[in-house]
C-alpha positions as CSV (number, residue, x, y, z in Angstrom):
1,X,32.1,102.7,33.5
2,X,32.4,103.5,37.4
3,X,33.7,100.1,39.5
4,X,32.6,100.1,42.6
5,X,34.9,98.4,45.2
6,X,33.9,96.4,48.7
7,X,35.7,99.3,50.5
8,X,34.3,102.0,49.1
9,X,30.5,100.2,48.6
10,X,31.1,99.8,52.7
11,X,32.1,103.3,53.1
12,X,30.2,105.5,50.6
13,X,26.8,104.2,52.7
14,X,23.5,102.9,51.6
15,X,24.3,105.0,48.1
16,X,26.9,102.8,47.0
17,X,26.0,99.7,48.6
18,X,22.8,100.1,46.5
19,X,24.8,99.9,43.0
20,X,25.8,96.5,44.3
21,X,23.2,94.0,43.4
22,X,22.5,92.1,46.9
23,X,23.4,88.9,45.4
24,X,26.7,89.9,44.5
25,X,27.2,91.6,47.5
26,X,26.8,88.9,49.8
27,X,28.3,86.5,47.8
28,X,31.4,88.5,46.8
29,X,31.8,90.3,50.6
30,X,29.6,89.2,53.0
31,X,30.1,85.5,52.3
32,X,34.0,86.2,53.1
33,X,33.5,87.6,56.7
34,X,34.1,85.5,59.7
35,X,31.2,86.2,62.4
36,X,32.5,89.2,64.8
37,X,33.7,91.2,61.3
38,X,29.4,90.9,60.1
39,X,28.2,91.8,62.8
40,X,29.9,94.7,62.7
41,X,29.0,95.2,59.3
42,X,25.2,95.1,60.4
43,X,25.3,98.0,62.2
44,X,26.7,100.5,60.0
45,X,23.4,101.0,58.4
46,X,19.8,99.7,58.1
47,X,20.3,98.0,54.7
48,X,23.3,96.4,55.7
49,X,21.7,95.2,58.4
50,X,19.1,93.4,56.1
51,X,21.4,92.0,54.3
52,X,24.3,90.8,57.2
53,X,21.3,88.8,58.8
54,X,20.5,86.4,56.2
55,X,20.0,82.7,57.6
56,X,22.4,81.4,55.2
57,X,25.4,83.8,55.6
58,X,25.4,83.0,59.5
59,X,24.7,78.6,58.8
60,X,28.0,78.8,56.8
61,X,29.6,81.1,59.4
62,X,28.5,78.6,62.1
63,X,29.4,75.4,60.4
64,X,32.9,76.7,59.2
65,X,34.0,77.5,62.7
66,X,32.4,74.2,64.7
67,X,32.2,71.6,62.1
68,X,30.6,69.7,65.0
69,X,27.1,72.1,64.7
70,X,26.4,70.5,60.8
71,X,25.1,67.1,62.8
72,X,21.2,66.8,62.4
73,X,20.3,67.2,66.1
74,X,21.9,70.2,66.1
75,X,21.0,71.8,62.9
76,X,17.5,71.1,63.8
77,X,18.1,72.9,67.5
78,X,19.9,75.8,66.1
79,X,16.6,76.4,63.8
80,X,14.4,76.9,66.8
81,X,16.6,79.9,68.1
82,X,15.3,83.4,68.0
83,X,17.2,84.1,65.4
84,X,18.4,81.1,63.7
85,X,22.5,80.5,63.6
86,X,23.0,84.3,64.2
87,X,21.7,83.7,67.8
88,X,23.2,80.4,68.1
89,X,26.9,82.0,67.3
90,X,26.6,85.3,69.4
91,X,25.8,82.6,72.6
92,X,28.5,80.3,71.5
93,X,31.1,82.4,70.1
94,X,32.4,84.5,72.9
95,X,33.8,82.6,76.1
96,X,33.0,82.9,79.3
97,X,34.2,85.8,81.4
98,X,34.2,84.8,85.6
99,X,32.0,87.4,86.8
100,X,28.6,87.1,89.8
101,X,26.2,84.3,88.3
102,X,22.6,84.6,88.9
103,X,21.9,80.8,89.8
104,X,18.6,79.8,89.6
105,X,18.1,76.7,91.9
106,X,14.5,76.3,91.0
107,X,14.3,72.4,89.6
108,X,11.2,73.2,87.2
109,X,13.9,75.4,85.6
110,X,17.1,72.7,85.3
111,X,17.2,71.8,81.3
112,X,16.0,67.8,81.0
113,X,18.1,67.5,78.3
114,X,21.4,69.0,76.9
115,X,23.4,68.7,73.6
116,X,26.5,68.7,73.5
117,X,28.8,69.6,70.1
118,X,32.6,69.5,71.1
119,X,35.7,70.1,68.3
120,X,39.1,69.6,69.1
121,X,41.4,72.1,66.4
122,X,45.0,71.5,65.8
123,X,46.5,74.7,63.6
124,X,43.1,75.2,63.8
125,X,42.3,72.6,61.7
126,X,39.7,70.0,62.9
127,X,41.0,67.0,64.4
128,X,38.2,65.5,66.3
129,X,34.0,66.0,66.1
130,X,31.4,65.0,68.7
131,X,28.1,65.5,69.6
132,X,26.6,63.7,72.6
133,X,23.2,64.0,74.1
134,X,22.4,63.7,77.6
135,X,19.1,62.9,79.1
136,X,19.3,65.5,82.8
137,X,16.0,64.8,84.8
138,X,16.8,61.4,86.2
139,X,17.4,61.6,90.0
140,X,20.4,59.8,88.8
141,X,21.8,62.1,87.2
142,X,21.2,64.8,89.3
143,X,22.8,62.8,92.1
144,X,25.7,61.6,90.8
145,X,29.1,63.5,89.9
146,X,28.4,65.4,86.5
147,X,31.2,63.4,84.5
148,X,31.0,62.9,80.2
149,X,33.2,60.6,78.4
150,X,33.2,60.7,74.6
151,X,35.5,58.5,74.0
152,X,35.1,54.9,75.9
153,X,38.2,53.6,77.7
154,X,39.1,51.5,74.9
155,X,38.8,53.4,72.0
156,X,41.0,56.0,70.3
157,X,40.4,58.4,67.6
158,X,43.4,58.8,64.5
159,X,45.0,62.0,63.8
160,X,46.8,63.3,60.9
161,X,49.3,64.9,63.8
162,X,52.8,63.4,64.4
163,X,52.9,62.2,67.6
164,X,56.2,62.0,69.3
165,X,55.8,60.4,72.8
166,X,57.6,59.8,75.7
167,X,60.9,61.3,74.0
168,X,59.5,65.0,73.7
169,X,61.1,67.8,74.7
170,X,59.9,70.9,76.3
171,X,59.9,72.4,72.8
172,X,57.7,69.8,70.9
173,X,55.3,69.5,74.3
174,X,55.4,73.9,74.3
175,X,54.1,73.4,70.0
176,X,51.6,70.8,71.3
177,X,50.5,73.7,73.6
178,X,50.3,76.9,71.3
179,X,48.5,74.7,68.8
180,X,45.7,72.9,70.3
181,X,42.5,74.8,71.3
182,X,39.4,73.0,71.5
183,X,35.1,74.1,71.9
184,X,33.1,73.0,74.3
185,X,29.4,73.8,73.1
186,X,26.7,73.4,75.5
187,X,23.4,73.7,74.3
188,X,19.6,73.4,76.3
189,X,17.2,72.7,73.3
190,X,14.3,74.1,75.9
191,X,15.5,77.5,76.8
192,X,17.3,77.4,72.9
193,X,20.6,78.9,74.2
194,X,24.1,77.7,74.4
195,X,27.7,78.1,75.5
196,X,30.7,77.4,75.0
197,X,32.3,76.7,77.9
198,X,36.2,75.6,76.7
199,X,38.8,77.8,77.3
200,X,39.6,77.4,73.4
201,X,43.6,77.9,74.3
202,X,45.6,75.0,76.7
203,X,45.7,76.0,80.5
204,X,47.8,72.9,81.5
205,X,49.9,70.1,79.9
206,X,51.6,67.2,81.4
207,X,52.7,63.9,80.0
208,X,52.4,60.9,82.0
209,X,55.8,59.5,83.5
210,X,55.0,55.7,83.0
211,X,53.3,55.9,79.2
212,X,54.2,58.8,77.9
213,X,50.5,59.7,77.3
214,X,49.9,63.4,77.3
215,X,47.1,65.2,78.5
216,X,45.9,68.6,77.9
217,X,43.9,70.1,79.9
218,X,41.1,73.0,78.8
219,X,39.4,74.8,81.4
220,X,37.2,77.8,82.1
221,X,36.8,79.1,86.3
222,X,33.3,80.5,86.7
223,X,31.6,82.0,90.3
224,X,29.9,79.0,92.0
225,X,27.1,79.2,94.4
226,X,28.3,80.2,97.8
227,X,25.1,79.6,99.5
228,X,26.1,75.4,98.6
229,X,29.1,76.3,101.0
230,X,32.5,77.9,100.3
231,X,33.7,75.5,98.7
232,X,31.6,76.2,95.4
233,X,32.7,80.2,95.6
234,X,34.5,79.5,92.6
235,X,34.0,76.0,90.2
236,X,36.6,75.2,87.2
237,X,34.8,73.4,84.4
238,X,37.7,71.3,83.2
239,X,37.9,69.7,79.6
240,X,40.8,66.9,79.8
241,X,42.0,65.5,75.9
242,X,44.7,62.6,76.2
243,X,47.0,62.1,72.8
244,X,48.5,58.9,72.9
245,X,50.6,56.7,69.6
246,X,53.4,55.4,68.6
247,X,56.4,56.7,68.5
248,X,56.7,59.0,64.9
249,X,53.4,57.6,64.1
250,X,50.5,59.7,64.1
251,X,49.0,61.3,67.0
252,X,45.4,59.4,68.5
253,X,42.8,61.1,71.1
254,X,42.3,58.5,73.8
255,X,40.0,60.4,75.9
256,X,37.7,63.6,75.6
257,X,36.0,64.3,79.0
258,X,34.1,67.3,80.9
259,X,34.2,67.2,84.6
260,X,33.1,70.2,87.3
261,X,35.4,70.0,90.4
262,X,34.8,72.8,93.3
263,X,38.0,74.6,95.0
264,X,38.5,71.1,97.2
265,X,38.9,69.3,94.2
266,X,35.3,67.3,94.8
267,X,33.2,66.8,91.6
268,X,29.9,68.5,91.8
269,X,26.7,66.7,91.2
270,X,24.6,66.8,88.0
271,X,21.8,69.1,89.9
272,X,24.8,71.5,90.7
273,X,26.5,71.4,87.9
274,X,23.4,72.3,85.7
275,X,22.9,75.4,88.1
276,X,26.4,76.8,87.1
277,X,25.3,76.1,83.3
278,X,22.6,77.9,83.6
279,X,23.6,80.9,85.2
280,X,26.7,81.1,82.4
281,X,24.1,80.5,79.7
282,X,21.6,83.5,81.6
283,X,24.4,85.8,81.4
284,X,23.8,86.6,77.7
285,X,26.9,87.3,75.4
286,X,30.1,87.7,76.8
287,X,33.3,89.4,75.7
288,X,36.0,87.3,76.4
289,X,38.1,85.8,73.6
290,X,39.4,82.3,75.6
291,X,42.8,84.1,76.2
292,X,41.9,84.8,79.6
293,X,41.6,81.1,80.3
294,X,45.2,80.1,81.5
295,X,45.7,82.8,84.2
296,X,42.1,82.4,85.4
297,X,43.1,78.2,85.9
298,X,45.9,79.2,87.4
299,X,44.8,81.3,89.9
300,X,42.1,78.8,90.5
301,X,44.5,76.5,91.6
302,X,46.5,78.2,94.0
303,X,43.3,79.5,95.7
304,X,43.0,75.6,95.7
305,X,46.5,74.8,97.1
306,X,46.1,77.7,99.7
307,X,43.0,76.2,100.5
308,X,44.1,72.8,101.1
309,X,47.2,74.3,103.3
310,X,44.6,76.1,105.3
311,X,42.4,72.5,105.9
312,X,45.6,70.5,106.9
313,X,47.0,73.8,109.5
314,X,43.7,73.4,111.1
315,X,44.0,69.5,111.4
316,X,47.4,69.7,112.3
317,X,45.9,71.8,115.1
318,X,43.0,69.9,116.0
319,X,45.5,66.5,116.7
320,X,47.7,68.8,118.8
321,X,45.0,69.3,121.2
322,X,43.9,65.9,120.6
323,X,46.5,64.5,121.7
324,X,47.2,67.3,124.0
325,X,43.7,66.6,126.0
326,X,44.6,62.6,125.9
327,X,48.0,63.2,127.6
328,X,46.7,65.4,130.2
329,X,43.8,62.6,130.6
330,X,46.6,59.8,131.2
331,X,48.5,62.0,133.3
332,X,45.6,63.2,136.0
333,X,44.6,59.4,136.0
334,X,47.9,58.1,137.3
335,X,48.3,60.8,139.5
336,X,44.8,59.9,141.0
337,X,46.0,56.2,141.3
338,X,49.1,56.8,142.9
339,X,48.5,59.3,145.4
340,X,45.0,57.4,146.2
């Protein structure tokens, strides 16, 4: 009796695959893949193609890694893709590299709506689910600074994390760091794409000096749209999550919020802001990984710093002359009055 193993049915071709029923293949091997390792697998050959695109491999691919994407609004989005949850996770799944956007400023294009699915991971085990809708066409919204708040100012979400408070160390605030990642999904239900536009891994954390509240910061840098000033060369897309509790008690997520700030630190607009969403979305599928997050926020913000330095040389200048020009004023009409 020949046994035919997953690494020889994968190797030997479409012969051996073929003495694999396709039941048992899928359930056995393709249903143990994570998503980058099947789509490999789909392009070795035509019939594991077939079989690596199946609507149900890719659903429990999609709801494994963003438990946030099983929510009904979702689910029924995700089903009006091209291609079901294979599309949805080759948009969402990679992060977004910083590279020239093409920003489409046209308002009949601007999504009226977008959905968002956000899950915060700890050990990479979910801690926190949310998806929030948002109604886009109002003139108020496209006014006013592009803000969301999950979480209202009261509230607070439990965790099954220790929390340690004001007394942590630079260790225990360092674990916090290298084990909390988080996705941002945003998705436009009319042009059925998404992205996910965390940085997955920490670019900054502080804790508070009065409460001991600490908050980690997420954030992916993308091109702007220089032609809205040069301010908006570059735009950070910054995910804050506060952890507040009781000392030894368990840890609890105070607030979950997205903001777009350009390189003076001003929040952008919603009409802006949907602009640099859509240009990340019309890039297609990236290859970053969310590693590249960190130095890309840090570089960010000493463009930021430099900037700022820059602004208060040239004001520092402008009141020397100021003040130069007002002296000189006082002086010649003194003069004038005394030697009248």
């Amino acid at each position: 009796m020949n046994i035919v193993t997953p690494a020889a049915a994968c190797q030997g071709g479409d012969a051996s695959i073929s003495a694999l029923h396709p039941d048992v293949f899928q359930s056995h091997i393709l249903a143990r893949l994570d998503g980058p390792s099947l789509a490999s697998l789909a392009c070795v050959s035509s019939q594991l193609h077939a079989l690596s695109t199946e609507e149900h491999l890719w659903r429990n691919i999609c709801s494994s890694t963003w438990p946030s994407v099983e929510h009904p609004r979702v689910q029924e989005t995700i089903s009006t893709f091209p291609s079901g949850h294979r599309s949805f996770f080759f948009d969402s799944f990679p992060f977004p590299v910083p590279r020239p956007l093409k920003l489409d400023v046209d308002s009949s294009a601007l999504p009226t709506e977008l959905i968002l699915a956000i899950d915060v991971y700890y050990r990479d085990e979910v801690i926190y689910s949310k998806v929030e809708e948002i109604e886009t066409s109002s003139s108020w919204f496209l006014c006013s600074p592009f803000r969301v708040d999950l979480l209202d100012p009261k509230d607070s979400v439990s965790t099954p994390v220790k929390y340690f408070g004001g007394s942590e160390d630079e260790t225990l605030l360092k674990h916090k760091e290298e084990n909390l990642s988080l996705s941002w999904i945003v998705i436009d239900p009319t042009r059925k794409r998404a992205v996910n536009m965390s940085s997955r891994r920490v670019v900054s954390l502080q804790r508070h000096w009065l409460t001991g509240d600490v908050q980690v910061r997420f954030g992916t840098v993308v091109p702007g749209d220089e032609r809205r000033g040069s301010a908006q060369e570059w735009v950070e897309c910054g995910v804050v999550v506060t952890c507040c509790g009781k000392e030894g008690g368990e840890m609890q997520v105070r607030e979950v919020s997205m903001v777009m700030e350009d390189m003076e630190g001003k929040g952008l607009n919603g009409r802006d802001s949907l602009v640099i969403l859509g240009g990340v979305m019309g890039e297609g599928r990236r290859n970053g990984n969310g590693n590249e997050g960190k130095e890309k926020y840090e570089e960010f913000q000493e463009r930021k710093r430099e900037r700022k330095e820059e602004k208060q040389r040239k004001e520092r200048v402008l009141d020397l002359v100021c003040i130069t020009i007002g002296v000189a004023g006082f002086l010649t009409f003194w003069s004038a009055i005394l030697f009248k």
